[in-house]
C-alpha positions in Angstrom: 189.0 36.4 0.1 191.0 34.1 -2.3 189.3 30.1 -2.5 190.7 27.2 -1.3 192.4 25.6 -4.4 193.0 22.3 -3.4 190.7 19.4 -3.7 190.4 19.3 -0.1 187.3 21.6 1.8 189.0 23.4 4.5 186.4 23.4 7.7 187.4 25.8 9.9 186.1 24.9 14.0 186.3 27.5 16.5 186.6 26.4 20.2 185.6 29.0 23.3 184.8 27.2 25.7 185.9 23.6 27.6 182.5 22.9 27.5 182.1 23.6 23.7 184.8 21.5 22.7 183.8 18.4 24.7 179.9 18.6 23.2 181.5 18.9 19.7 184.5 16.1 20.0 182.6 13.3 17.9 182.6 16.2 15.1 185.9 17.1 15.7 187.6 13.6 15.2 185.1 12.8 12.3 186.4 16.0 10.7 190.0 15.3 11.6 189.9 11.6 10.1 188.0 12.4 6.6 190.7 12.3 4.0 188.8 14.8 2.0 188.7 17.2 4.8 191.2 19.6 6.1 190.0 20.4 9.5 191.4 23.8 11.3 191.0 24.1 15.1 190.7 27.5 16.5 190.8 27.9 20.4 189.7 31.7 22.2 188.0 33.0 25.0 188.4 30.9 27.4 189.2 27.9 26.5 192.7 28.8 26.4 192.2 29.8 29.6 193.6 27.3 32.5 191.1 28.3 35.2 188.5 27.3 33.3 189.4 24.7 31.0 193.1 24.8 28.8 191.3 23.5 25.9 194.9 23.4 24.3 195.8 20.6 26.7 192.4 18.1 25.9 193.4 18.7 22.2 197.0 17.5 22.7 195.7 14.6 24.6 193.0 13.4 21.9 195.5 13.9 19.2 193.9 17.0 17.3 195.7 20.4 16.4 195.2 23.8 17.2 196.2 25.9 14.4 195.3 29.7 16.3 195.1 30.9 19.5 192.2 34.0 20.6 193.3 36.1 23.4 190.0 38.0 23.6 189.0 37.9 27.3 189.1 41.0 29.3 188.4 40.3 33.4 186.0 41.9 35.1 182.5 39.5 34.9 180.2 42.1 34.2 178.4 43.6 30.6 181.1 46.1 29.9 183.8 43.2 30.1 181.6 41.0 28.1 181.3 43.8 25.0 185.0 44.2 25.2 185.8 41.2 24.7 183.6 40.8 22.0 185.1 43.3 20.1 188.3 42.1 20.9 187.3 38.9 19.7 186.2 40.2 16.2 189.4 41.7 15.4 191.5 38.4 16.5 188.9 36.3 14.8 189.5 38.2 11.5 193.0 38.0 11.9 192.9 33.9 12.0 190.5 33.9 9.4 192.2 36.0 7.3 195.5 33.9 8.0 193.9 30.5 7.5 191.4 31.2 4.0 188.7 28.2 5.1 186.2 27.6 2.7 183.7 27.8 5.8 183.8 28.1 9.2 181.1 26.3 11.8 180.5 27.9 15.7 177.9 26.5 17.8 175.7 28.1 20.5 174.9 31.3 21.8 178.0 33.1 23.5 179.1 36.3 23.2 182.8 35.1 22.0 180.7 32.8 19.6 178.9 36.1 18.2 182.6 37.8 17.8 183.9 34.7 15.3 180.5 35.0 13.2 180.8 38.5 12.6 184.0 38.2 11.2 183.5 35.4 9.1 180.3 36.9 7.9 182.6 40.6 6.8 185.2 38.2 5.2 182.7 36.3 3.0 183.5 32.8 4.4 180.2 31.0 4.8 179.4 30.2 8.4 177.6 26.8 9.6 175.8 27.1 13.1 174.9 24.5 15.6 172.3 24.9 17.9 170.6 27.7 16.5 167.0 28.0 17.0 166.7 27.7 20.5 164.6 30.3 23.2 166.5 31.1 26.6 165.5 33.1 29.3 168.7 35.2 28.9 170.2 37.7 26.9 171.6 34.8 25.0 168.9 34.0 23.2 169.7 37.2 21.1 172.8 36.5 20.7 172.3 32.7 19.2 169.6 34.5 17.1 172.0 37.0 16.1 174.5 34.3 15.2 171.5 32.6 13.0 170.9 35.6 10.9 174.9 35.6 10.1 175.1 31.7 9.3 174.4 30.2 5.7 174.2 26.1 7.1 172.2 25.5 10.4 172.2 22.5 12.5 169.3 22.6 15.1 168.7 20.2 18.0 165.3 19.6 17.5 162.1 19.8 15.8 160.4 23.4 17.3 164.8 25.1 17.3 164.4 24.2 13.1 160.9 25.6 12.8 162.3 29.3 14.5 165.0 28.6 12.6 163.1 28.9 9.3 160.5 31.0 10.8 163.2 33.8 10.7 163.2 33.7 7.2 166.3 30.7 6.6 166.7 28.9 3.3 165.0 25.3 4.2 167.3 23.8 2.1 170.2 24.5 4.5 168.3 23.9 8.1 168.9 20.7 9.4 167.9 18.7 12.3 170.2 15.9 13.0 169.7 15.9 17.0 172.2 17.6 19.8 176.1 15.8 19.1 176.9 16.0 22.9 173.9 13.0 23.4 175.6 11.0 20.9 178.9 11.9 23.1 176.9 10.6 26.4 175.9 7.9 24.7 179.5 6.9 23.5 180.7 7.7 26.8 182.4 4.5 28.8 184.8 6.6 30.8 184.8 6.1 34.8 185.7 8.7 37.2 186.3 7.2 41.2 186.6 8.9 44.8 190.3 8.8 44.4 190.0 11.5 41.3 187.7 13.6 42.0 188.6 14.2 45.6 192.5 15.3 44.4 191.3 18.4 42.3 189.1 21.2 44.1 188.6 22.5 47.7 186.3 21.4 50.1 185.3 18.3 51.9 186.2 14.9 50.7 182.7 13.3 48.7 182.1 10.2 48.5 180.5 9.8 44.8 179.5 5.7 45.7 177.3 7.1 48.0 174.1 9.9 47.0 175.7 13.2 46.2 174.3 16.5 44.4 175.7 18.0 41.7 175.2 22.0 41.6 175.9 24.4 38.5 174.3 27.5 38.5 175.8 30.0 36.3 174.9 34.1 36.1 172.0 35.5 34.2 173.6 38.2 32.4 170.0 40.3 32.4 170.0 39.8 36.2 173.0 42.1 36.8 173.2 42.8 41.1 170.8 40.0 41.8 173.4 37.0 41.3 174.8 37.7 44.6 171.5 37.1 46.1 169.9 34.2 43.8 173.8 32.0 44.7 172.7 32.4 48.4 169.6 31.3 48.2 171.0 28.2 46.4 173.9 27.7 49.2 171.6 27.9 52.2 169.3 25.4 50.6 171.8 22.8 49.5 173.9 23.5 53.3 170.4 23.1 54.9 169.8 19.5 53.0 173.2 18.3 54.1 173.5 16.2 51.3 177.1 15.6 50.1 177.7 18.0 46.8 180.0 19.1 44.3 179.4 22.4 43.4 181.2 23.6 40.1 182.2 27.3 39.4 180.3 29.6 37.3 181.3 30.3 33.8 182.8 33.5 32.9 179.4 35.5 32.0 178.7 39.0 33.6 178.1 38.2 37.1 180.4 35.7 37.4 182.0 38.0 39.9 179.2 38.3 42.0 178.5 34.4 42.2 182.4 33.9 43.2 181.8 36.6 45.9 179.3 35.1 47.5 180.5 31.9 47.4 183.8 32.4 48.9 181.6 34.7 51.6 179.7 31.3 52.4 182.2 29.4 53.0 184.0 31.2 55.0 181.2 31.7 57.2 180.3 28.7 57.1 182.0 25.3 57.5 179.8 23.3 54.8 181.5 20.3 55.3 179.7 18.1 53.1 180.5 20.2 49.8 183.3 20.2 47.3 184.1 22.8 44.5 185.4 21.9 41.5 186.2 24.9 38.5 185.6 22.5 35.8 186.3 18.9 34.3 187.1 17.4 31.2 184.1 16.2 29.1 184.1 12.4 29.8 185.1 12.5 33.5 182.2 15.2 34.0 179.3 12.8 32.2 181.0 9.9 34.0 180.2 11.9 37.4 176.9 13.2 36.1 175.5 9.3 35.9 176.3 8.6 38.8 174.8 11.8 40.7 171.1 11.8 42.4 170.1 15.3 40.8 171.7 18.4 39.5 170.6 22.1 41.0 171.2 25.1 38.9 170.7 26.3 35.7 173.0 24.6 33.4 172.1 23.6 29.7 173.3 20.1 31.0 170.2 19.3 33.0 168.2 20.3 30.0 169.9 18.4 27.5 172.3 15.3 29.0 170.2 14.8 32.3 167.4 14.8 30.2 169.0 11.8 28.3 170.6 10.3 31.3 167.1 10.6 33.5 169.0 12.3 35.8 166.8 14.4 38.0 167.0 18.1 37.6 166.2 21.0 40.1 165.9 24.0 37.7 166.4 27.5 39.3 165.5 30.7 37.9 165.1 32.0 34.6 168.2 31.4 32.7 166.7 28.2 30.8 163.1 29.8 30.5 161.0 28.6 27.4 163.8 25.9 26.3 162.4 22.5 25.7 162.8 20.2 28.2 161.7 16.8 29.5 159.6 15.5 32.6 163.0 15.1 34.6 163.2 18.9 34.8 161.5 20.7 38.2 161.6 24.8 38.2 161.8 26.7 40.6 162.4 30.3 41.7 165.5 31.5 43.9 163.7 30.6 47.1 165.8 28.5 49.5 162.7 26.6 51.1 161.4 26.4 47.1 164.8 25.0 45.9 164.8 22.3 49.1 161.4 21.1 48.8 162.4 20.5 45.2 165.5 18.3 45.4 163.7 16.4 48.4 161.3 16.1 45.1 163.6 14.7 42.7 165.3 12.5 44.9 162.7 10.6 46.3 161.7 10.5 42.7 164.6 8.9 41.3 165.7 8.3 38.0 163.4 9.1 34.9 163.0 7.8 31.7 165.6 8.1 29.2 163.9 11.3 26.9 165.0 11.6 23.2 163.7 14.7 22.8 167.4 16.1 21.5 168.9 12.9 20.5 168.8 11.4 16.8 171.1 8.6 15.4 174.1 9.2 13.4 174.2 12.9 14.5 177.8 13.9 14.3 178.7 12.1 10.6 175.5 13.6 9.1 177.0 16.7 10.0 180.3 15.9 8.9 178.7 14.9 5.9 176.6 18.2 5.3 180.1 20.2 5.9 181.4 18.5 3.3 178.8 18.2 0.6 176.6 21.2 0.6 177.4 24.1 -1.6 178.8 27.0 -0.3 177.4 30.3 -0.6 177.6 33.5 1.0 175.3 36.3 0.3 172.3 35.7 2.3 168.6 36.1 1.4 165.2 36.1 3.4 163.1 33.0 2.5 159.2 33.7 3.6 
């Protein structure tokens, strides 16, 4: 593949999920205001998708451009869908690539989409940067963000044991960095302020009062827990229905066994009249950490309560197996998919309160010393094991 000629580097992002793009805006609009930069936005998977998130829409409101569209996801939540897509999404991926010629294109996390832009940046010689490598799940995921590693040339880890894994799988030191998670530094920027009036216009459910206690509840599928979802979501239902605490309950991402979480949902409440939940599919990056401070605990077994409740103090009920092994701080209670277990535990947390705010993830100036690093560091592409 030809070099970028001009003076400029040309820093390719790619975008596949809402959640993704809010944790990565301070990078974004650092990228997109460097005059020495030319920053290219790519948007797949399913943040182009409006159930879940149109991405597209966020970027037209902040003022940043979109310069290719992935359509890569095939329906069906289950593993055969999710290897589909992948494929899918390496072919589109090296079509955008291939279109745009960026000196070096950076992904973050562990998804399968993710895995489908690396691959084809890796076969097209562009050097790949990777956030949030390093990391151990308890989920089929963690191969995935290790696979991604292995293809990446620049990683940027989240903390101190991600960069050691990092390394220890053979990565040239001099490009592993820890410079801290960038959606902290996001939290921590975040001023934005979310009322009844809002939140109570989008979803279905009962109307929540959020100046009052409420529950926030994501709990997504474990991919390598295919025909138990069904059953773990219940479990989760009855407990939070039982507590009669007033919730919002967001959707579960598009994983395999997304189906069989929606199922049983929509079964619950039609059987029953749960009249002190709401569900929301998703929100837009600062209205969801505006609701998250002001929540009494989230129940699940989102990333969020490892990372930005850990920062917040926000107290975290931790079902199942999906975050196993991940660092985490005191504000994080596991449990197993038992409904008594999951109701003693936010009983727990609440009385508990707040924690203190845990650093553990969060170092200054994390977004420009990234920036920085995208800019500075030479490029390279053929990779070699450093023991």
């Amino acid at each position: 593949m030809p070099r970028n000629k001009s003076k400029n580097r040309k820093v390719c992002f790619v975008i596949t999920s809402h959640i993704h793009y809010a944790r990565s805006k301070l990078i974004l609009q650092e990228l997109h205001r460097d005059q020495n930069v030319d920053l290219l936005i790519v948007v797949g998977a399913s943040a182009i998708l409006d159930p879940h998130g149109d991405v597209l829409s966020l970027l037209d409101r902040d003022g940043l451009p979109c310069h290719a569209k992935i359509h890569m996801v095939l329906e069906g939540g289950n593993p055969i869908a999710m290897a589909k897509t992948t494929g899918i999404g390496i072919m589109e991926f090296a079509t955008a690539f291939d279109n745009l010629r960026p000196d070096i294109v950076i992904v973050r996390g562990d998804r399968y989409e993710v895995l489908a832009a690396a691959i084809a940046a890796a076969y097209l010689r562009i050097s790949l940067a990777h956030i949030e490598g390093g990391d151990t799940t308890g989920n089929i995921d963690e191969s995935v963000r290790h696979a991604i590693t292995k293809l990446s040339h620049i990683h940027f880890t989240t903390n101190d044991s991600a960069k050691k894994r990092v390394l220890a799988m053979g990565e040239n030191p001099r490009y592993v960095f820890n410079f801290g998670a960038p959606e902290l530094e996001f939290v921590a920027k975040n001023t934005f302020k979310v009322d009844n009036n809002y939140i109570n216009r989008i979803g279905v459910g009962d109307v929540i009062d959020i100046d009052k206690p409420f529950l926030i509840v994501m709990q997504h599928p474990v991919t390598s827990e295919q025909g138990r979802n069904r059953v773990h979501i219940e479990e989760t239902l009855h407990a939070v229905h039982d507590l009669n605490i007033p919730t919002i309950w967001f959707w579960p991402n598009v994983d395999a066994g997304s189906d069989e979480i929606s199922r049983g949902i929509r079964s619950f409440r039609e059987k029953n009249k749960s009249q002190h939940m709401r569900f929301i599919k998703h929100l837009p990056g600062e209205e969801f950490i505006a609701l998250l401070k002001k929540s009494r605990c989230l129940v699940g077994n989102s990333s969020a309560g490892i990372k930005e409740c850990s920062y917040l103090g926000i107290p975290v009920v931790n079902i199942g197996t999906r975050q196993d092994n991940r660092l985490r701080g005191k504000n994080v209670l596991d449990v197993g998919h038992n409904r008594e277990a999951i109701k003693k535990a936010i009983k727990k947390q609440i009385t508990h309160g707040k924690y203190p705010k845990n650093t553990l993830y969060c170092k200054s100036n994390t977004c420009k010393n990234i920036v920085k690093t995208l800019k500075k560091s030479p490029l390279y592409t053929q990779k070699q094991f450093h023991g």
